[in-house]
C-alpha positions in Angstrom: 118.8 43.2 -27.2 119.8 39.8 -26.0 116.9 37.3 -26.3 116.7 36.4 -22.8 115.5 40.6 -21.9 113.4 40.3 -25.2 111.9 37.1 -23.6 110.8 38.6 -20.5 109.8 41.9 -22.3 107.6 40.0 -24.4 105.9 38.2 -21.4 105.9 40.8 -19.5 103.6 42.8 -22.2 102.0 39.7 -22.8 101.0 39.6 -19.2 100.0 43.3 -18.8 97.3 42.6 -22.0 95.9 40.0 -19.7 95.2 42.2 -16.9 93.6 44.7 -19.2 91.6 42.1 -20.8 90.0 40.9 -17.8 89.5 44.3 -15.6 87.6 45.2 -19.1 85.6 42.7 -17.9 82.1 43.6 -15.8 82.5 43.2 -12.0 81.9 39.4 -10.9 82.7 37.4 -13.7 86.4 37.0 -12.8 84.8 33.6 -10.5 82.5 32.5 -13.6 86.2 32.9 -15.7 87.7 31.1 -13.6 85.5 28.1 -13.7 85.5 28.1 -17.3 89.1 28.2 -17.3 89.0 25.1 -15.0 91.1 26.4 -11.8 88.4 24.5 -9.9 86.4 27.2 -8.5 83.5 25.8 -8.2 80.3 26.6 -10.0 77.2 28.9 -8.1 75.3 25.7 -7.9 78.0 23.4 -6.5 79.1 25.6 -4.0 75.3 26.5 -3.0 75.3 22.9 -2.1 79.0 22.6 -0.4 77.1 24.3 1.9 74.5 21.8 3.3 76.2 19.9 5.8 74.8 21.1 9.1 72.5 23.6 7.6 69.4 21.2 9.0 70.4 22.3 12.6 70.5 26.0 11.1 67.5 25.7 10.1 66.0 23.7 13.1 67.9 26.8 14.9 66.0 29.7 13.5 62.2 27.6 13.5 62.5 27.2 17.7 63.0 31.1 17.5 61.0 32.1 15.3 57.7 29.7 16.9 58.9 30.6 20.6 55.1 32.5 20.4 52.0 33.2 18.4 52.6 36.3 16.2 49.1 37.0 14.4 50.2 40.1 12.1 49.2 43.6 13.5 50.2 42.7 16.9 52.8 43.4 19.7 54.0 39.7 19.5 54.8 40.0 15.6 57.9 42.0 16.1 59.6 39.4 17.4 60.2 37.5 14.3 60.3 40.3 12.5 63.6 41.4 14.8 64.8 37.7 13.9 64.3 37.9 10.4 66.3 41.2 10.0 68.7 39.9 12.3 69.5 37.1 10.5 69.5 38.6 6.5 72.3 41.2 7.7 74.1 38.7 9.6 74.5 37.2 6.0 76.0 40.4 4.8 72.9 41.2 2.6 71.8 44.2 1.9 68.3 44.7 3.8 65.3 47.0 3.1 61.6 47.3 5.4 58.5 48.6 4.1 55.7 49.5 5.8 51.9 49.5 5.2 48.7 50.2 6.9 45.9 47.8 5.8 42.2 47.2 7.2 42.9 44.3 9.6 39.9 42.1 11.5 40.4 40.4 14.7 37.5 38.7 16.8 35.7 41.2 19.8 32.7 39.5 22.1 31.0 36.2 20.9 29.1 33.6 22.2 26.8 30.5 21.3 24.2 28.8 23.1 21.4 26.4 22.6 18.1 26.5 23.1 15.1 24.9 23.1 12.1 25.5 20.9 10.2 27.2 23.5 13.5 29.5 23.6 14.5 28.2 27.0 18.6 28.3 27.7 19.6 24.4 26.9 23.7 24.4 27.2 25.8 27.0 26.7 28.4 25.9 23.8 31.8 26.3 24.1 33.7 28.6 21.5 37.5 27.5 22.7 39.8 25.2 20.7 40.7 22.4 22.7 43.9 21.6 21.5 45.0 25.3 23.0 46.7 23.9 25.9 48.1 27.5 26.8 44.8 28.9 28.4 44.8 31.5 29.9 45.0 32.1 26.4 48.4 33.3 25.2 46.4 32.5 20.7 44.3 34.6 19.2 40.6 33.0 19.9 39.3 31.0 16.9 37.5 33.6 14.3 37.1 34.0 11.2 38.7 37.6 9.9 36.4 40.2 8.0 33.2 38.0 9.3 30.7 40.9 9.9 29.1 41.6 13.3 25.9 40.0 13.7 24.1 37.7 15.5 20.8 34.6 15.3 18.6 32.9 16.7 17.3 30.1 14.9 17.1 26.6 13.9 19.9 24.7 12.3 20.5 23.0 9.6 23.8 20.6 8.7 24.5 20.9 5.3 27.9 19.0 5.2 30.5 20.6 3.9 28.3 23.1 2.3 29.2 23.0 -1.4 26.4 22.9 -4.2 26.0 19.5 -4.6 25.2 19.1 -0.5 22.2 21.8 -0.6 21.2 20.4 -4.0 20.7 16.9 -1.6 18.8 18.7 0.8 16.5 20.5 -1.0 15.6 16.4 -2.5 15.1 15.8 1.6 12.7 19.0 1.7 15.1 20.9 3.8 16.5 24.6 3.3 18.6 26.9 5.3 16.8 30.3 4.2 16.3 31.9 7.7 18.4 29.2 9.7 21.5 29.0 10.6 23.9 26.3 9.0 26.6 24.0 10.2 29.5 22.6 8.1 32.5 21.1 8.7 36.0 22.0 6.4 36.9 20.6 4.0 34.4 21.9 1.1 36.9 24.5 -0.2 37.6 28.0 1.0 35.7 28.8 3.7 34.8 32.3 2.5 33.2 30.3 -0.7 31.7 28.5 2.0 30.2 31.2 4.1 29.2 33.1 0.7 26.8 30.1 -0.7 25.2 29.8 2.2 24.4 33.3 2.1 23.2 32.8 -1.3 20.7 30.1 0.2 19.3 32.7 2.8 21.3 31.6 5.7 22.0 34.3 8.9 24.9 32.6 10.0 27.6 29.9 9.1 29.3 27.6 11.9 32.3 25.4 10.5 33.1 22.6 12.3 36.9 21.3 13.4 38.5 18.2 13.4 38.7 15.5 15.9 41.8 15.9 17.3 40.6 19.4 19.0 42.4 22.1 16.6 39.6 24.7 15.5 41.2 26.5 12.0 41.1 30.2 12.2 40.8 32.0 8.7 39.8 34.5 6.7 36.8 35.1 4.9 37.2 37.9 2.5 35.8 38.0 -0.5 36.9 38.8 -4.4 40.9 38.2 -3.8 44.0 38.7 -2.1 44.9 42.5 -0.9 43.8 45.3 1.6 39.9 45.7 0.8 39.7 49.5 1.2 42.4 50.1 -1.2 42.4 47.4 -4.5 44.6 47.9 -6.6 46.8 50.6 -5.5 49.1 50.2 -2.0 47.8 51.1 1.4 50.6 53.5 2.4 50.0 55.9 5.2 48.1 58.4 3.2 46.8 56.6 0.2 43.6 57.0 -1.2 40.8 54.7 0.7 37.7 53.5 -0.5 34.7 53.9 2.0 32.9 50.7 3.6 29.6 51.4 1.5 31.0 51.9 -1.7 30.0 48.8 -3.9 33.7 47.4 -4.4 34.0 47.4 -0.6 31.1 45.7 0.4 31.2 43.0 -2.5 34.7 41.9 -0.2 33.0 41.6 2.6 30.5 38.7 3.5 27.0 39.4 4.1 26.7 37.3 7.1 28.4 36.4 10.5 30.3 33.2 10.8 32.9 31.7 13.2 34.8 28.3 13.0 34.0 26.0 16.1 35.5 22.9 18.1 34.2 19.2 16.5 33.0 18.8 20.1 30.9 21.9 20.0 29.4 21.2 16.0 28.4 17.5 17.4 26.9 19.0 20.0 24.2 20.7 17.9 23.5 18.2 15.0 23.1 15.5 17.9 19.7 18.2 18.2 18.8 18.2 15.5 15.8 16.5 14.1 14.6 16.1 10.3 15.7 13.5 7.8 18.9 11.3 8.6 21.8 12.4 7.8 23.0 11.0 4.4 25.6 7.7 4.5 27.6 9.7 2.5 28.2 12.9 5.1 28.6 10.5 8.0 32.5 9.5 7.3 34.3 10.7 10.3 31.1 12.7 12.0 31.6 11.5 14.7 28.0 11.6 15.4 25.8 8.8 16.9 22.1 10.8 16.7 20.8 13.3 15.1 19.6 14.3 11.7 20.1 17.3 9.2 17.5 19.8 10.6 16.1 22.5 10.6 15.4 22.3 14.8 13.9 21.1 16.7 16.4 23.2 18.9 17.5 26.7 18.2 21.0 28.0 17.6 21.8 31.4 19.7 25.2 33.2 17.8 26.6 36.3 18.5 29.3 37.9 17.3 31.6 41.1 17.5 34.1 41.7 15.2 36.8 44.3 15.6 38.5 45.8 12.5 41.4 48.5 12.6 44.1 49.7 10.5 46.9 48.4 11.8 50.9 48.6 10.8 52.2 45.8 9.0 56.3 45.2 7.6 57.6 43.2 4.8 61.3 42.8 5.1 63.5 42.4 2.3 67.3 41.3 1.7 68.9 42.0 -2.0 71.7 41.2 -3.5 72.6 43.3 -6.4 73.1 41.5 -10.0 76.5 42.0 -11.6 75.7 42.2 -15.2 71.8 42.5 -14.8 71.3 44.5 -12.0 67.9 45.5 -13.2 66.1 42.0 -13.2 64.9 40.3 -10.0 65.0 37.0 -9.0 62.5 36.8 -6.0 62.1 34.7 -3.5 59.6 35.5 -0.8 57.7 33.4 2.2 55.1 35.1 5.1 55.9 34.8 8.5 53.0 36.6 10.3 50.8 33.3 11.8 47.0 32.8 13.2 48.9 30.6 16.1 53.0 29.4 16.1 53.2 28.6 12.4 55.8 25.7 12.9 54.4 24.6 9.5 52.4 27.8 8.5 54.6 29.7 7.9 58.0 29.3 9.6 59.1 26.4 8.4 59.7 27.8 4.8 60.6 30.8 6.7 63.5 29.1 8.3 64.4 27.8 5.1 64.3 31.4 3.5 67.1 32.3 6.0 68.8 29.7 5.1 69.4 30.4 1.7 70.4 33.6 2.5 73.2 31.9 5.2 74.6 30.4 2.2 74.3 33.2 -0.2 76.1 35.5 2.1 78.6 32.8 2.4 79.1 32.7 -1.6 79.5 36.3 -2.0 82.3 36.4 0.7 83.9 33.5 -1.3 83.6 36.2 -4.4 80.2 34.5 -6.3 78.4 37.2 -7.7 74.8 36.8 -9.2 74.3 37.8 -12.9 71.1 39.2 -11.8 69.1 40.2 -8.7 67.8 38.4 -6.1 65.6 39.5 -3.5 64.5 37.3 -0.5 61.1 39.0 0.7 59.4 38.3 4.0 55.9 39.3 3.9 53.3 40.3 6.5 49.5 40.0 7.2 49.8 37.4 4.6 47.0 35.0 6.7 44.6 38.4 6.1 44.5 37.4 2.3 48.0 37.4 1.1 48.4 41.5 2.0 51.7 42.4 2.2 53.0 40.9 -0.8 49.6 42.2 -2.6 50.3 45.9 -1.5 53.9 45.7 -2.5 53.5 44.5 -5.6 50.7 46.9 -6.1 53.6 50.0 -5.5 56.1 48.4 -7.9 53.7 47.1 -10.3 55.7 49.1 -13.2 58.7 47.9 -11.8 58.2 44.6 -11.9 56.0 44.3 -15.2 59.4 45.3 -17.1 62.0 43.6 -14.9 60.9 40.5 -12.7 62.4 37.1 -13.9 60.6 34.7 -11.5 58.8 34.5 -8.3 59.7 31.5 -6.0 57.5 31.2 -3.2 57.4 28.7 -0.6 54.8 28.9 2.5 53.9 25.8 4.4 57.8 24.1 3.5 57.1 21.2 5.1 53.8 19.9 6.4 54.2 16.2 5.9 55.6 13.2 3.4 56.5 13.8 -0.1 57.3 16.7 -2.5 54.4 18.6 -4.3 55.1 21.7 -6.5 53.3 24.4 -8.6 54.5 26.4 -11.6 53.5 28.5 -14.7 54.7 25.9 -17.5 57.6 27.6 -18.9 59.7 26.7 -15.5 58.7 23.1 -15.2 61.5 21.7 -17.7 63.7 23.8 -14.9 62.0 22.7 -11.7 62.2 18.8 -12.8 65.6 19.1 -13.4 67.1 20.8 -10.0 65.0 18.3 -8.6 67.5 15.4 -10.0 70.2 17.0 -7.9 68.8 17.5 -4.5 68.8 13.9 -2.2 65.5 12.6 -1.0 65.3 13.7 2.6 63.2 10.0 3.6 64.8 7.6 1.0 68.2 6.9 0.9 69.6 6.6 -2.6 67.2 8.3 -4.5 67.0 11.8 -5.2 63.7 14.0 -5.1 62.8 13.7 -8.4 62.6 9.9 -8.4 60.6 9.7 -5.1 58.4 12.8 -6.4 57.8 10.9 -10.1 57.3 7.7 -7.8 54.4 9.3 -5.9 52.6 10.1 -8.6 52.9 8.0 -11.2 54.9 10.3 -13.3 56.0 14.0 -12.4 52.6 15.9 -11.3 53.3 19.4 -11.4 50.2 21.5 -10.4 48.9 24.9 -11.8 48.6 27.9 -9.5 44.9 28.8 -9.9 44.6 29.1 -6.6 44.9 32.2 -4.0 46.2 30.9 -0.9 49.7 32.0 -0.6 51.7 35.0 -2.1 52.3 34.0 -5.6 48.8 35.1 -6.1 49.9 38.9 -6.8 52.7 38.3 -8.9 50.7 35.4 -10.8 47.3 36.6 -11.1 47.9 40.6 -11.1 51.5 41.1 -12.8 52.0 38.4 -14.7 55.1 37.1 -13.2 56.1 33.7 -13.7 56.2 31.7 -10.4 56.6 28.7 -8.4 55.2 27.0 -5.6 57.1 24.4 -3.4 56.0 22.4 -0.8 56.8 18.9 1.0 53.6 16.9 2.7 50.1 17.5 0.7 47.9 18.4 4.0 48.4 19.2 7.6 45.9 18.3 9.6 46.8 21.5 12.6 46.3 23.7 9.9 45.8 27.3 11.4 45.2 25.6 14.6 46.9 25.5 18.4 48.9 22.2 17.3 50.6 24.3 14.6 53.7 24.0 17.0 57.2 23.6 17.0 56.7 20.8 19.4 54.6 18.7 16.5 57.1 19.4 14.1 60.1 18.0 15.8 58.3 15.0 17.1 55.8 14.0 13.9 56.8 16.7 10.8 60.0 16.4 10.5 62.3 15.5 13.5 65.6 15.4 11.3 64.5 18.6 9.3 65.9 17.0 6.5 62.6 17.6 4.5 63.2 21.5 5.0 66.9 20.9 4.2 65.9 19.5 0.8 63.0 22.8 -0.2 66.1 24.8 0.6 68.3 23.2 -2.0 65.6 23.0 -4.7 64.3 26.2 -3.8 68.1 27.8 -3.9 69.1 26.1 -7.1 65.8 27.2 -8.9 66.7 31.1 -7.8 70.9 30.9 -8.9 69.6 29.1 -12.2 67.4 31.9 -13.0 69.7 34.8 -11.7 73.1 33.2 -13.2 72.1 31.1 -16.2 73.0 33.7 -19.8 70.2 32.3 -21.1 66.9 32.1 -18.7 65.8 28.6 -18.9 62.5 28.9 -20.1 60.6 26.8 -22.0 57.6 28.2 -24.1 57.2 24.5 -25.6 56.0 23.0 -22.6 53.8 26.1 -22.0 51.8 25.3 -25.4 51.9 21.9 -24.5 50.2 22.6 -21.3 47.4 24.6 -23.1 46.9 22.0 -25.6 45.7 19.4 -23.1 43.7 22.3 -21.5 41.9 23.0 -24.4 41.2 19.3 -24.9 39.7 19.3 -21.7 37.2 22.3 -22.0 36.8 20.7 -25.8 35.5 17.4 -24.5 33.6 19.5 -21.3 31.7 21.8 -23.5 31.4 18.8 -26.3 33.5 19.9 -28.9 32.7 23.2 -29.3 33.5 25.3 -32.3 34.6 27.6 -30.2 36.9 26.2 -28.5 38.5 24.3 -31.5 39.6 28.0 -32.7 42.3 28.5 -30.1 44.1 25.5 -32.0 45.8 27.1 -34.3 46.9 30.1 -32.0 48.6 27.4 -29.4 50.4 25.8 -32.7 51.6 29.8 -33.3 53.0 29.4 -30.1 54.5 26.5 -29.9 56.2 27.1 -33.5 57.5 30.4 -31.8 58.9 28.7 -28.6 60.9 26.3 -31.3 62.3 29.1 -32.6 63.7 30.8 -29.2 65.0 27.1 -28.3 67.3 27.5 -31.3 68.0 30.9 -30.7 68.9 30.3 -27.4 71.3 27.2 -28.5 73.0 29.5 -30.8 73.2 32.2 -28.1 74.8 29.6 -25.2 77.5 28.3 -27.9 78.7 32.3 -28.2 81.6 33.8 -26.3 80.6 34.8 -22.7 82.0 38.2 -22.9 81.4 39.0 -26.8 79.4 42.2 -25.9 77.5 41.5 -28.9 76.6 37.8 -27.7 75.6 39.8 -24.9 73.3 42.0 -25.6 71.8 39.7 -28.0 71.2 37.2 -24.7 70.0 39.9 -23.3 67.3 40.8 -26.1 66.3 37.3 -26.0 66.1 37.1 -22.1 63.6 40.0 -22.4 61.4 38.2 -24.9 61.2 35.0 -22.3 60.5 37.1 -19.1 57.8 39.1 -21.2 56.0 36.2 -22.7 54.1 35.6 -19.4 52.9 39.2 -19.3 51.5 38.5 -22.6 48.4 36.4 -21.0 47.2 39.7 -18.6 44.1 41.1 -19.7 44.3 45.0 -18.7 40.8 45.2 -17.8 41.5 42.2 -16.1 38.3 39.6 -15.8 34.5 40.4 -16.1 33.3 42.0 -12.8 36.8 40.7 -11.1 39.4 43.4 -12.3 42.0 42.9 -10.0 42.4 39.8 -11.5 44.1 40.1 -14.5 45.8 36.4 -16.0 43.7 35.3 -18.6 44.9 31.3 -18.3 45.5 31.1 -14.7 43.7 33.6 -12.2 41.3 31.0 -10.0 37.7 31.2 -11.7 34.8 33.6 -9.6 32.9 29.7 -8.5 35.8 28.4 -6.2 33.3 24.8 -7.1 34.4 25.2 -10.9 35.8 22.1 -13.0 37.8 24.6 -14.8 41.4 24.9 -12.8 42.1 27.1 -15.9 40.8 30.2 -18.4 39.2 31.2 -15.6 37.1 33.4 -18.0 35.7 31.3 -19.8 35.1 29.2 -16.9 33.1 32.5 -15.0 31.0 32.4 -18.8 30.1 29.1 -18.1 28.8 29.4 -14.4 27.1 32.5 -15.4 25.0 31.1 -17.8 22.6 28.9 -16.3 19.8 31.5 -17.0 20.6 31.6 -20.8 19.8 30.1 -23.9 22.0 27.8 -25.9 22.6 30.9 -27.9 23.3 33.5 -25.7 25.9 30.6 -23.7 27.6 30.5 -26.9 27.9 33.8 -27.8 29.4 34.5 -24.2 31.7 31.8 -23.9 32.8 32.7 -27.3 33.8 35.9 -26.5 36.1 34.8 -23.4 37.4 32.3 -25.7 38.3 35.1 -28.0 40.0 36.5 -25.2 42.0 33.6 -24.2 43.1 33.4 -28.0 44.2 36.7 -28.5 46.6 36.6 -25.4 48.2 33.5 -26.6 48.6 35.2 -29.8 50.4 37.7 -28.2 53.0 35.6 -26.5 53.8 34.0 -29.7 55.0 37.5 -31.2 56.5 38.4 -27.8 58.7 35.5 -28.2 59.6 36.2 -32.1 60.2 39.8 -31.3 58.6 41.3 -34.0 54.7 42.1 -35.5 52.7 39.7 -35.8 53.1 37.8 -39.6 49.3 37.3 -39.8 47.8 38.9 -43.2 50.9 40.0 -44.5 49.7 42.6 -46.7 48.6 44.9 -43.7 50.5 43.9 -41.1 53.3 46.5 -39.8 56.1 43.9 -40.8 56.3 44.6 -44.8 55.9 48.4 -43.9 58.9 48.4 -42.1 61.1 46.5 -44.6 63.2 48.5 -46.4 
């Protein structure tokens, strides 16, 4: 055979191996070869960014659609941005799922206020309006508080500031109480239904919380005991589930016992300027507003009625999902509400917006070939301003699901409300959230990237701990054990809830370049293709037991070094020798061929140990008294007033025991620390993957060794 055909023979074999070679491969990775092999194609996170110029106006775009009216959840109006949403994720080419539930939802009936004098003679009627709603006749939802019971009073007032312990602990030094009265706050002493519930506790009929100057009255909810559908906790409200009946005892410990309703700062002023009694204390009177008056009780009396309305109603969480390539069976979720008590330019739409965004440019990635490794799933929930239900029920039906295959949740509310970038994770994704922030461009510096303004800001990188219950991670946190993320630019808005919630304040005062909601997109996008493309989920377990460390210091120093709380030392150094371990595992693993179905499976092996880890911390029986609350370092403690933002157990034992003696405190607090041990002794043999090597003799290890 002359050499020149054996030449092209040989290629021609040569070339046909090739093709074999790589359509062996698994679907997807052909783009991820091709960046390796450097043909310039770029990389999931590069082109995720390509993609920014213009996206602001995109975004801008969908928040003037999706604000263009109020759309409080469970009514007519909220199927307009639910139609947009939709719209919008199969425009981007994804695939799109709805799912429908049919909670207990409260909106306001008759009510009215009036004051009188102490003979019981009419002295003004009080106005219950907002007046920052300049769209009377009213197009918003009047200001209410949901799940406030039905009730009514007639009796003296008494202002108690913003109504946390320490303000009725300085009346009661006055000689003042509000047993039988009714009491007046203003916000800002926590959540409101912690607010309504102590001054219950105290023996008042009814609660009035005050609004801010500029007119916005903040409508709420009240409920009790945590997020989710209150006639059905812990299993979904479907259409024919199982549901619990108002007097059973699980029911009625949701529900507050008295009536309460959020009123104008005009209309609070109003009554303390009645009111009699001591002075009001120098420290309540910053930004009163009040000339006169004094803390109460009377002289004048306080008529309140109020009529609530509660029905089941039909809510829809929408969902778009791209299917992983190699992992197909682990989610990467991103989700945002977009049900709102008024417009929800800030609350919710504005992350809203930037959800749609991210699904624009994924669309856009998987036209140009990108395939995720694993799953992502953008989720727009419902009803979440009714206590976070619609992400509550659905996690509640997939509970199994997710337990043995959620990666992350990335959740992102209120996206922009004001100046500067604030963040919440579990510990394991802050090494991860730090450094996507070194590649996104400050949206009000020029120059500087987020991470240097964000460290600027504070000092150092703050990155907060979701204790808290006021947004959707709280299911996936608190109940399945999900690690999750919260992002957010602007630490308070002062139209929170309120008629100035608008698109119109955005533009002009929030963010009139929407380059603040430009820059939550690209952190909040890189986050998601880091955790659905990375081999190796970039975790780290080392800054988790770092994290405890310091939180055990603090309990250590608040309970004065107590013996019991010196014991969980040794189990956090358990941990953090374990997450040293995984880090060099995982080195290994990321220096192994990319298609070695052994280095595979071994990544994968390893991947399940990181995403487990977290579930590790869940108590099944979840905490004393609060079962559907499950995470034994971060679920928010029962007193919303706590100094604990952590081991919310231990942190109930604590407030519980103000009736008992050093001993039996001990003994309790003990036993939750206990608790708290034993879970972070479980992550530690979650992340080795094997029994525990505690008393070797016995253990299940030295059985099993052949």
């Amino acid at each position: 055979m002359p050499g020149s055909v054996r030449l092209v023979v040989a290629f021609g074999v040569l070339l046909l191996v090739s093709l074999l070679v790589l359509l062996r491969r698994p679907a997807g990775l052909l783009s991820r070869a091709a960046v390796s092999t450097g043909s310039g194609v770029p990389d999931p996170a590069a082109l995720f960014l390509s993609l920014s110029p213009g996206a602001n106006a995109s975004i801008k775009a969908d928040l003037r659609a999706l604000t263009a009216g109020p759309h409080l959840a469970g009514t007519p109006p909220a199927a307009g941005p639910a139609a947009h949403v939709l719209e919008r994720l199969r425009a981007a080419g994804l695939q799109t799922l709805t799912r429908e539930y049919s909670p207990l939802l409260s909106y306001p009936g008759n009510a009215s206020l009036a004051l009188l004098r102490p003979d019981g003679s009419l002295l003004a009627r009080l106005s219950l309006d907002e007046p920052a709603d300049e769209a009377r006749p009213r197009r918003l939802v009047a200001p209410y508080h949901a799940y406030a019971p039905s009730g009514g009073a007639v009796a003296e007032a008494v202002f108690v500031n913003l109504g946390r312990e320490e303000d009725y602990a300085a009346l009661e030094r006055l000689g003042v109480g509000v047993r039988g009265r009714v009491a007046v706050a203003r916000r800002g002493g926590g959540y409101r239904g912690g607010v309504v519930a102590r001054a219950a506790e105290k023996g008042a009929v009814a609660v009035l919380i005050a609004g801010r100057e500029d007119g916005g009255v903040e409508r709420g909810v009240v409920l009790l005991g945590g997020p989710g559908d209150p006639l059905t906790p812990g299993w979904a409200a479907t259409g024919g589930a199982e549901r619990l009946a108002f007097d059973d005892e699980a029911v009625k410990r949701r529900f507050p016992k008295i009536p309460s309703m959020p009123v104008s700062a005009k209309t609070a002023e109003e009554i303390i300027r009645s009111l009699g009694g001591p002075a009001i204390p120098a420290k309540w009177q910053d930004g009163l507003g009040v000339d006169a008056g004094g803390v109460g009780p009377g002289p004048t009396l306080v008529n309140f009625t109020y009529q609530e309305d509660r029905k089941f109603e039909t809510i829809q969480d929408i969902f778009g999902v791209i299917k992983g390539s190699e992992e197909p069976d682990r989610y990467v979720i991103l989700g945002n509400h977009r049900d709102a008590w008024t417009y929800g330019a800030v609350d919710p739409n504005s992350g809203t917006a930037s959800l749609l965004d991210i699904a624009r440019r994924l669309g856009i990635m998987l036209q140009s070939g990108w395939r995720p490794r694993r799953s992502i799933i953008l989720c727009s929930w419902d009803a979440e301003e009714f206590g976070m239900i619609g992400s509550t029920e659905w996690v509640e039906e997939n509970l199994a699901d997710l337990h043995s295959k959620a990666v992350a949740y990335l959740n992102v509310d209120c996206a922009v409300q004001g100046v500067g970038f604030f963040a919440g994770s579990t510990p394991q994704l802050d090494k991860l959230l730090v450094d996507v922030t070194r590649q996104v461009k400050d949206p009000d510096v020029t120059g500087k990237m987020v991470h240097d303004t964000w460290s600027e800001m504070n000092g150092g990188i703050s990155i907060e701990r979701l204790a808290r219950t006021d947004s959707d991670f709280a299911p996936f946190l608190h109940h399945a054990g999900i690690p999750s993320v919260d992002l957010y630019y602007g630490n308070e808005f002062p139209g929170y809830h309120t008629a100035l919630d608008s698109y119109n304040w955005m533009e002009k005062h929030g963010d009139p370049l929407f380059l603040r909601h430009l820059a939550i997109t690209e952190i909040w996008g890189l986050l998601a293709l880091h955790l659905a493309d990375d081999p190796v989920l970039p975790f780290d377990y080392q800054v988790y037991a770092k994290q405890l460390q310091e939180h055990t210091n603090a309990l250590s120093a608040l309970m004065s070094n107590s013996q019991a709380v010196n014991l969980m030392n040794g189990f956090i150094n358990d941990l953090s020798g374990a997450a040293m371990e995984v880090l060099k595992e995982a080195k290994k693993l990321q220096q192994l061929d990319l298609y070695d179905e052994n280095a595979r499976m071994r990544r994968r092996l390893l991947n399940d140990r990181l995403l487990l880890a977290e579930r590790s911390f869940l108590q099944a029986e979840g905490l004393q008294g609060r079962g559907w609350f499950k995470h034994l370092l971060y679920s928010p403690p029962e007193d919303y007033e706590s100094k604990l933002s952590f081991f919310p157990g231990i942190a109930d034992a604590i407030s519980r025991s103000g009736n008992l003696s050093a001993e039996e405190r001990e003994v309790s607090v003990q036993h939750e620390v206990w608790k708290v041990s034993r879970a972070i002794q479980r992550a530690a043999s979650v992340l080795r993957g094997a029994f525990s090597r505690q008393n070797d003799p016995s253990n299940f290890s030295s059985l099993l060794t052949p």
